[in-house]
Backbone as JSON, one array per atom type, in Angstrom:
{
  "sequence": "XXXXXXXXXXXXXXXXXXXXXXXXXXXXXXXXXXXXXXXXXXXXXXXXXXXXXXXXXXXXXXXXXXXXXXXXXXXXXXXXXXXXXXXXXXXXXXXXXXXXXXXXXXXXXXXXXXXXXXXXXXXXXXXXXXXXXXXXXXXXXXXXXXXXXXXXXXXXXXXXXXXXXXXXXXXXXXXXXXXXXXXXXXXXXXXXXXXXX",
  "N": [[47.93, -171.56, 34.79], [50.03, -169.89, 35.94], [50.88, -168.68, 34.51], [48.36, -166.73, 33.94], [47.89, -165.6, 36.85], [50.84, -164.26, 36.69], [49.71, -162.26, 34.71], [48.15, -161.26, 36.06], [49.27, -159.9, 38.07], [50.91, -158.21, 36.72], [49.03, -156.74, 36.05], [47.96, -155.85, 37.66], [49.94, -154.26, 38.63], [50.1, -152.13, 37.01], [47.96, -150.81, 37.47], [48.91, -149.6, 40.36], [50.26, -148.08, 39.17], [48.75, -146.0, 38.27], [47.61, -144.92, 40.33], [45.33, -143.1, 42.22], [44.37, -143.06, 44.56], [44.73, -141.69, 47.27], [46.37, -139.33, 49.61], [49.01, -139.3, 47.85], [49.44, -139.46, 45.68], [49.58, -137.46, 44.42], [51.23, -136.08, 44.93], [53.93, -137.2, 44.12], [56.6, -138.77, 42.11], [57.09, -141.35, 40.69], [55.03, -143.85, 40.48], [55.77, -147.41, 42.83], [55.49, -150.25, 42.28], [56.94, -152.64, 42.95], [58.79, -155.72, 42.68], [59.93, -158.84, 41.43], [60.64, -162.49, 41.01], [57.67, -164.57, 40.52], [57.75, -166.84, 41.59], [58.21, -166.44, 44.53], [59.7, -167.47, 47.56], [59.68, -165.81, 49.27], [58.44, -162.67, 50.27], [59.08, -159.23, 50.87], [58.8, -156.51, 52.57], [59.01, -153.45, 53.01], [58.95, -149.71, 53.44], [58.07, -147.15, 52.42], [58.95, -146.1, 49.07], [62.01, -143.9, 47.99], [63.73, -141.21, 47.2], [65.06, -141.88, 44.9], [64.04, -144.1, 44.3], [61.7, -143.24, 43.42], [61.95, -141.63, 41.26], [63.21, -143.87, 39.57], [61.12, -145.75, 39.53], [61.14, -148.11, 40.45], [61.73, -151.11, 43.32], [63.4, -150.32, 46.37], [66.2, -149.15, 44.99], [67.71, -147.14, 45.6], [70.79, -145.78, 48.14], [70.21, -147.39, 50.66], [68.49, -149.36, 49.64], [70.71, -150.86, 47.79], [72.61, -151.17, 49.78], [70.93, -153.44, 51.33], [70.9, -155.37, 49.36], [73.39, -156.04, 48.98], [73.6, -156.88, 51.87], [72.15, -159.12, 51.49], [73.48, -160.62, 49.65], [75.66, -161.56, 51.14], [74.61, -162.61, 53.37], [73.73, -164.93, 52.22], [71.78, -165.26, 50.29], [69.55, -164.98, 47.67], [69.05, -161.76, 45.99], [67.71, -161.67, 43.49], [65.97, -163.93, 43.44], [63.99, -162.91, 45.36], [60.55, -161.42, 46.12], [60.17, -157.66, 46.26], [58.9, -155.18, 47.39], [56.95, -151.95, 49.24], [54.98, -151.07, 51.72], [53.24, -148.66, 51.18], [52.96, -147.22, 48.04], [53.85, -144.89, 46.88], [56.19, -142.53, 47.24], [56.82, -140.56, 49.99], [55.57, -137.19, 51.02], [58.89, -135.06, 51.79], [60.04, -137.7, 52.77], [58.27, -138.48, 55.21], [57.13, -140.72, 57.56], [54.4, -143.24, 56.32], [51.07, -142.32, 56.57], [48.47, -143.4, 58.18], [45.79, -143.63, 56.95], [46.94, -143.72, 54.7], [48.64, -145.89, 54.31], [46.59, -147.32, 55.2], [44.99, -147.81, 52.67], [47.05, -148.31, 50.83], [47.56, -151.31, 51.41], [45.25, -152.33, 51.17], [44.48, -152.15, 48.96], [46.33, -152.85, 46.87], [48.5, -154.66, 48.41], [47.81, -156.57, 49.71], [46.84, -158.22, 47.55], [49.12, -158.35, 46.03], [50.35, -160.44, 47.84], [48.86, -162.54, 47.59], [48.58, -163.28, 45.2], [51.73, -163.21, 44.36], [51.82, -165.6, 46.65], [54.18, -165.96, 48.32], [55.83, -167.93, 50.86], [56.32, -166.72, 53.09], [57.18, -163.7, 54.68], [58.6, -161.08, 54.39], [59.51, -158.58, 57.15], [60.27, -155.38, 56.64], [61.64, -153.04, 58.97], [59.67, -151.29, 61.54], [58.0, -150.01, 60.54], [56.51, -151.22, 58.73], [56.16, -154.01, 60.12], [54.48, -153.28, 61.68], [51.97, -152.42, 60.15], [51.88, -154.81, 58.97], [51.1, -156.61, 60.83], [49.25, -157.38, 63.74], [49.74, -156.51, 66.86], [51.35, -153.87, 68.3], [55.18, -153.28, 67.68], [58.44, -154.27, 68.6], [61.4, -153.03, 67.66], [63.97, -153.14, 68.14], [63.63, -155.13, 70.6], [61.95, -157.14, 68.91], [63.46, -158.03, 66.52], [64.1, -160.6, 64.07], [63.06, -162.39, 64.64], [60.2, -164.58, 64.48], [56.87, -163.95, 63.81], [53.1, -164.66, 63.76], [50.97, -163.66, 64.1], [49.12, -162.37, 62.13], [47.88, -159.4, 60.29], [46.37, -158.71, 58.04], [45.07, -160.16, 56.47], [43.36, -162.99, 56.22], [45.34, -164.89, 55.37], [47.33, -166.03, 57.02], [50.08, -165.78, 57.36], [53.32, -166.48, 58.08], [55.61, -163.86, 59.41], [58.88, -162.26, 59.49], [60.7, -160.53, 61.25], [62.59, -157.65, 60.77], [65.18, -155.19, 60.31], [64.72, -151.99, 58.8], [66.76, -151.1, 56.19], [67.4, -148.6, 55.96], [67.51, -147.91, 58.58], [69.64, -149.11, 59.72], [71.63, -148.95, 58.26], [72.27, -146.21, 59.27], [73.21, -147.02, 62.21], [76.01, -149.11, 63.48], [75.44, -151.05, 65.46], [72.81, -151.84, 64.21], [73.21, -152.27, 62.4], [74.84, -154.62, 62.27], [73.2, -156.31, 63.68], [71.04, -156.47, 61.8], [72.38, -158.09, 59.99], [72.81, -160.2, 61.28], [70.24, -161.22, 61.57], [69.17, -161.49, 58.52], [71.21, -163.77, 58.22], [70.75, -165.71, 59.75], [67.84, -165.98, 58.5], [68.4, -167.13, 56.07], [69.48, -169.58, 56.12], [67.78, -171.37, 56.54], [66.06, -172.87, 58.45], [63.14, -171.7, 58.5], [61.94, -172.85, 56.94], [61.19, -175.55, 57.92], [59.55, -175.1, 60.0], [57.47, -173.43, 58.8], [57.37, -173.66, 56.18]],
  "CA": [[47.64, -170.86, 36.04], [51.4, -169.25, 36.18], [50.7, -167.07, 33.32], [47.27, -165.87, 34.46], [48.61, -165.14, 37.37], [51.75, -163.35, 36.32], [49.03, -161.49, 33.84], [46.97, -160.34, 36.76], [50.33, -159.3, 38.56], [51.44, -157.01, 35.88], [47.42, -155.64, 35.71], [47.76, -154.91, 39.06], [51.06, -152.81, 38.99], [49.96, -150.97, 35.97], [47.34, -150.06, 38.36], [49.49, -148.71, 41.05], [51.09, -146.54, 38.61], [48.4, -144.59, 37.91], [46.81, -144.88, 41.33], [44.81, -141.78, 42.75], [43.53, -143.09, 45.78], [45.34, -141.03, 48.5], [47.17, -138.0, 48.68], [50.46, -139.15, 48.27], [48.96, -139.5, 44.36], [49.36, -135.74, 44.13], [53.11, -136.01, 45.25], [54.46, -138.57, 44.06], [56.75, -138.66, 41.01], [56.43, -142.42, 39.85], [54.7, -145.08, 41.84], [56.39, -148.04, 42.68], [54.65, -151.3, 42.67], [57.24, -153.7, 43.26], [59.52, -156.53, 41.56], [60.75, -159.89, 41.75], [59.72, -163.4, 40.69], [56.19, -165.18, 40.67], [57.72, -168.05, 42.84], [59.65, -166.15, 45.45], [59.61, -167.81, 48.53], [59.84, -164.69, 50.64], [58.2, -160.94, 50.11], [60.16, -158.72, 51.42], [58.07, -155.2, 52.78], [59.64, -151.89, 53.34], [57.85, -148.66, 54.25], [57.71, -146.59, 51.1], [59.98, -145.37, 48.08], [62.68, -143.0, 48.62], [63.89, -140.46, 46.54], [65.57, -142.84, 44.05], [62.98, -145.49, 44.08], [60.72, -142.49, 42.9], [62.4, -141.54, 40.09], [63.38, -144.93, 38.66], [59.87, -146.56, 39.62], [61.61, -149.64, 40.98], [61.9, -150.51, 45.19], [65.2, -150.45, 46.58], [67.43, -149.37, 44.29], [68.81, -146.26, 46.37], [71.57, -146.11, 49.34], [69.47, -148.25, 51.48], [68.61, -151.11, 48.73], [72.11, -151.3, 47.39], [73.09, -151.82, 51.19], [70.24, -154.51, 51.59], [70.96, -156.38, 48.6], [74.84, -156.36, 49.69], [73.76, -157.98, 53.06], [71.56, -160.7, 51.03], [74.68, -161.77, 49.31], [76.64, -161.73, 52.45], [73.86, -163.78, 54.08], [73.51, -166.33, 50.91], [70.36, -165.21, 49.97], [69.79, -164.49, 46.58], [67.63, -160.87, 46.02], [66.46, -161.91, 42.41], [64.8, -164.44, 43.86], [62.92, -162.18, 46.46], [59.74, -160.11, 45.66], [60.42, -156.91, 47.32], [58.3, -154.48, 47.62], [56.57, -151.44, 50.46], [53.34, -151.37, 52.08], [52.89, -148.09, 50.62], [53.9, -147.69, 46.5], [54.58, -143.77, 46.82], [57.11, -141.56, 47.77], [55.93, -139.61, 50.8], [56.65, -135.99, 51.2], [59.71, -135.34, 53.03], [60.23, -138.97, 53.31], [57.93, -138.9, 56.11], [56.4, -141.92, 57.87], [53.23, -143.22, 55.93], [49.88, -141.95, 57.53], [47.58, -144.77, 58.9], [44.97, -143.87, 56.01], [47.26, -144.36, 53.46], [48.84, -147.53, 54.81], [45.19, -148.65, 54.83], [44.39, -147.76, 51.27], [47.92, -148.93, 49.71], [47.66, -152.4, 51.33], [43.98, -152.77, 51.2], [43.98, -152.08, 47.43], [47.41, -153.29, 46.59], [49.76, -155.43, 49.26], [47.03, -158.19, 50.15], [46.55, -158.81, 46.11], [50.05, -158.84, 45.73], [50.47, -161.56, 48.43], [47.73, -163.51, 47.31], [49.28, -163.8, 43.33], [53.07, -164.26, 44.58], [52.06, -166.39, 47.16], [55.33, -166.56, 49.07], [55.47, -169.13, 52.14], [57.06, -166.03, 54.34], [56.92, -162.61, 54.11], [60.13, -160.76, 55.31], [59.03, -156.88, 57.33], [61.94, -154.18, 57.07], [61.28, -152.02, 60.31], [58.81, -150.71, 62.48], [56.31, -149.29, 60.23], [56.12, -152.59, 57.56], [56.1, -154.76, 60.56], [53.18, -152.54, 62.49], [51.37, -152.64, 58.99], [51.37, -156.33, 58.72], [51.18, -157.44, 62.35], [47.99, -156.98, 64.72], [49.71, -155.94, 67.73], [52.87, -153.22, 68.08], [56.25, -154.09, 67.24], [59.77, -153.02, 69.62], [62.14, -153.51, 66.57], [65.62, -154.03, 69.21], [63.35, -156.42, 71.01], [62.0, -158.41, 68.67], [64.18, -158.28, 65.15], [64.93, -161.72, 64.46], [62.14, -163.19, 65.18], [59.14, -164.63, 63.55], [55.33, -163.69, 64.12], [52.22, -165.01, 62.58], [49.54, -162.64, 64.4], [48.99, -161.35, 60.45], [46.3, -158.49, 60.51], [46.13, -157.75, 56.92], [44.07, -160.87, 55.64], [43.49, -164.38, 56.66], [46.4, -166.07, 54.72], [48.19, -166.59, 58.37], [51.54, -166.12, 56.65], [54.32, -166.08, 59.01], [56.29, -162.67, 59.24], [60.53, -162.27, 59.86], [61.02, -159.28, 61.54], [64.59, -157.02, 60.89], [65.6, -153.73, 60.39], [65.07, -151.3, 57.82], [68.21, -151.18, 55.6], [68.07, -147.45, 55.73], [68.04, -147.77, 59.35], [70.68, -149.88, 59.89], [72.99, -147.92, 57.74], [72.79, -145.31, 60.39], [73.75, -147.77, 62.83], [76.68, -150.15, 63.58], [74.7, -152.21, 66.14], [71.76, -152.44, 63.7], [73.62, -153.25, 60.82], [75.56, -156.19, 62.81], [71.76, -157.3, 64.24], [70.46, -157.04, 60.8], [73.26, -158.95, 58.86], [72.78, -161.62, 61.56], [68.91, -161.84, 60.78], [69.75, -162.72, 57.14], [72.23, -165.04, 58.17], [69.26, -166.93, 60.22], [66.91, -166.15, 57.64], [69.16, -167.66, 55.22], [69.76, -170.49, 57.17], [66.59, -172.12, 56.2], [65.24, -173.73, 59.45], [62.05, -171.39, 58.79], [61.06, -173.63, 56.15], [60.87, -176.67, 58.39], [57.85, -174.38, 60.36], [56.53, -172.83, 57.87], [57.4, -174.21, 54.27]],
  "C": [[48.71, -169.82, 36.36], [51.0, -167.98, 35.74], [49.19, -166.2, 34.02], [47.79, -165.33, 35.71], [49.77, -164.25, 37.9], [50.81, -162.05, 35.96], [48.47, -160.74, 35.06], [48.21, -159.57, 37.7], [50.37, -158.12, 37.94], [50.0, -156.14, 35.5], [47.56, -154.86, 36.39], [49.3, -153.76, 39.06], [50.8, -152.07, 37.94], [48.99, -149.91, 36.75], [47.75, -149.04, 39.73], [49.89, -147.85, 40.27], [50.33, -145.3, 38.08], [47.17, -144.0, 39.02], [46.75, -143.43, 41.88], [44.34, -141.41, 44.38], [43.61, -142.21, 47.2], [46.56, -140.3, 47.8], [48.75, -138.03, 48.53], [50.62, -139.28, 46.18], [49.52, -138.21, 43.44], [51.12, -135.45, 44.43], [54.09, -136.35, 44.53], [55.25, -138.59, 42.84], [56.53, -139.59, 39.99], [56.28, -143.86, 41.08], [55.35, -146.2, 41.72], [55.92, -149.36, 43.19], [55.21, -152.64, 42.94], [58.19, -154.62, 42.41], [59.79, -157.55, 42.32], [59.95, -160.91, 40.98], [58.64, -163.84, 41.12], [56.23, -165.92, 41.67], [58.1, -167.96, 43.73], [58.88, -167.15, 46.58], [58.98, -167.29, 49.66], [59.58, -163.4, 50.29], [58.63, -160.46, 51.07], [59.09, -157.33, 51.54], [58.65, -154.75, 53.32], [58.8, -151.12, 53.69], [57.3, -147.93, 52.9], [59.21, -146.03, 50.62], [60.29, -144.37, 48.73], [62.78, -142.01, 47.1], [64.65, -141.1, 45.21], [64.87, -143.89, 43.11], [61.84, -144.48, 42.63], [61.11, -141.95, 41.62], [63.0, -142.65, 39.2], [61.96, -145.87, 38.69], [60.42, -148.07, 39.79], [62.16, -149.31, 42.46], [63.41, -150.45, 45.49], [66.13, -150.31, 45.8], [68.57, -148.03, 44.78], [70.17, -146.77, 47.54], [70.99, -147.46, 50.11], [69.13, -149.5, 50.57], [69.78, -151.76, 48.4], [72.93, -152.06, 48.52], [72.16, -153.14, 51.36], [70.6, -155.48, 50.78], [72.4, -156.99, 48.77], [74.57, -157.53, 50.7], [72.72, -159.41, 52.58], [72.71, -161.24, 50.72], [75.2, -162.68, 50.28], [76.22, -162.92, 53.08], [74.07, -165.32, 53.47], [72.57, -166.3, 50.7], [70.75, -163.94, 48.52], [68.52, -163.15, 46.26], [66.89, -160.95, 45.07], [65.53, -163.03, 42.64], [63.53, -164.38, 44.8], [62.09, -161.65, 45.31], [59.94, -159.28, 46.75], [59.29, -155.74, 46.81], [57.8, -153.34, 49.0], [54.99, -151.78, 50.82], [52.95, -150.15, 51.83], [54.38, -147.82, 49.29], [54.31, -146.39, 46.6], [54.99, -143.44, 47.81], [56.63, -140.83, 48.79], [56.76, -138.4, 50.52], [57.53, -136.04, 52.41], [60.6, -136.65, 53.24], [59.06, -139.56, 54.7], [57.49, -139.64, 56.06], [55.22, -141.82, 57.1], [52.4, -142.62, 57.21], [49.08, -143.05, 57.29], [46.7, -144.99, 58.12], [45.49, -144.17, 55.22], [47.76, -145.4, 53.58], [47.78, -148.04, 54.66], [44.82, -148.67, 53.3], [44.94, -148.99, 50.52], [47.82, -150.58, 50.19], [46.42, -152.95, 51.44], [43.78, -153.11, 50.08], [45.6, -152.82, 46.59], [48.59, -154.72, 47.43], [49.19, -156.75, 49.58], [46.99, -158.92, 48.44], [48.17, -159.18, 45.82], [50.6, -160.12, 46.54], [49.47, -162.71, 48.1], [48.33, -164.13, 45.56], [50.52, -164.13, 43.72], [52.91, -165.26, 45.76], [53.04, -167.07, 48.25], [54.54, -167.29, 50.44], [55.68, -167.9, 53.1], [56.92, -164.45, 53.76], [58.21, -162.16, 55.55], [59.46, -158.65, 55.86], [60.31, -156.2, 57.42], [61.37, -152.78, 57.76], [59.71, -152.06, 60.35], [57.4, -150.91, 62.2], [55.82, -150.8, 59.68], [55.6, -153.4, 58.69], [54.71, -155.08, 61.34], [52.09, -152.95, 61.48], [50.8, -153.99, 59.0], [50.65, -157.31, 59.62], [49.99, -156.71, 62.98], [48.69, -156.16, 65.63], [51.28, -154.8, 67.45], [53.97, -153.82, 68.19], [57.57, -153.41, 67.77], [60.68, -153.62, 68.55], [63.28, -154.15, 67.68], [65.33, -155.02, 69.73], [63.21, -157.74, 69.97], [63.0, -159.17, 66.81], [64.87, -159.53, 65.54], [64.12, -162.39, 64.59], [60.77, -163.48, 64.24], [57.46, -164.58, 64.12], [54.23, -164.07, 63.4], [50.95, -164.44, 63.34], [49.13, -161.46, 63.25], [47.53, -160.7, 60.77], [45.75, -158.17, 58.96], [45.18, -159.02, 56.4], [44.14, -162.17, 56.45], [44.16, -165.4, 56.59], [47.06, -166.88, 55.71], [49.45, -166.91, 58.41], [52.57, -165.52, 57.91], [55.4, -164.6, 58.34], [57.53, -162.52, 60.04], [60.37, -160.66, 60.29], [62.57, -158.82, 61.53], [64.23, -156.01, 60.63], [65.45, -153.41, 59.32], [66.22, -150.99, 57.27], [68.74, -149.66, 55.93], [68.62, -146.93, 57.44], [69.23, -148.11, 60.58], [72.34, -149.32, 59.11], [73.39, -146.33, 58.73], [73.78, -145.62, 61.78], [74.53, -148.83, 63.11], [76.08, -151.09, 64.69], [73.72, -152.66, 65.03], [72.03, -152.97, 62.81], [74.13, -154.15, 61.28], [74.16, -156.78, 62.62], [70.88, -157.61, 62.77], [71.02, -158.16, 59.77], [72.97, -160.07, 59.71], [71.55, -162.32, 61.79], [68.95, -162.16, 59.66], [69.93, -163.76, 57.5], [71.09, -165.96, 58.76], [68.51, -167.03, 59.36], [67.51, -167.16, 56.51], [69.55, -169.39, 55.54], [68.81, -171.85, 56.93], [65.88, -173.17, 56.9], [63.78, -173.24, 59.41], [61.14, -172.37, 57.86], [60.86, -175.23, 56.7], [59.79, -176.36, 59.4], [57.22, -173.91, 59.88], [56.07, -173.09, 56.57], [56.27, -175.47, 54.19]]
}
């Protein structure tokens, strides 16, 4: 079951990479469908590849990942055992925010399949947009980072969702980077798996 499983994993990101569906297809230098192990615990959603991501075709490995994977250590959370991934696989232009159609495409056709094969118990949102994406109702990051939600809009699984900060936007900020290092540290902490696990 592992292996099939894995197998249909690696179908499906071959498929993001040569995905057409929306116009970010036409942009885009190499799509980026994601990484980590089969058994993670915890998917981890971002917004979309950056300028780094897009040219190595792997998530987080710019400024902003290097900083995230720093504050996993820090926390005691290990990132090869995350799947990390965005809720959209390309690069936007600009960087700008996804658009609402392509958020619907990339996790209609991609982000629910990938939660459904890794399975994690938890799914971790990094900012605003990921969190908006995943979650039915809107999301005040200062209010609620830190906190956990299970009003999931994207499928029926009813998987609880950690809300924190985007890494990249937390590197702008010394409040957000404190508030995010001390969501790890809770996340890390591992009381969510006595409500959720």
């Amino acid at each position: 079951m592992a292996d099939e499983r894995a197998q249909a994993l690696q179908q499906l990101a071959g498929q993001v990479r040569i995905c057409l569906e929306c116009r970010l297809g036409a942009t885009r230098g190499v799509a980026v469908p994601g990484e980590g192990p089969l058994d993670a615990e915890l998917l981890w959603v971002g917004e979309a590849p950056g300028a780094a991501e897009d040219a190595a075709g792997l998530p987080f490995v710019g400024a902003s990942g290097r900083f995230l994977r720093h504050e996993m250590h820090e926390a005691g959370l290990d990132p090869a055992a995350m799947y990390i991934t965005n809720i959209v696989k390309c690069r936007t232009p600009g960087n700008r925010r996804p658009r609402v159609d392509e958020i619907a495409i990339c996790t209609g056709l991609y982000l629910v399949r990938q939660m459904a094969l890794v399975a994690p118990k938890a799914v971790v949102a990094l900012g605003a947009t990921a969190a908006g994406a995943l979650l039915a109702d809107t999301v005040k990051m200062t209010q609620e980072h830190g906190a956990w939600r299970q009003d999931y809009n994207l499928t029926a699984q009813g998987l609880p969702v950690f809300i924190t900060y985007h890494p990249a936007a937390a590197l702008r900020s010394e409040r957000w980077r404190a508030e995010l290092h001390a969501d790890l540290q809770a996340l890390a902490d591992g009381r969510w798996r006595m409500a959720y696990g």
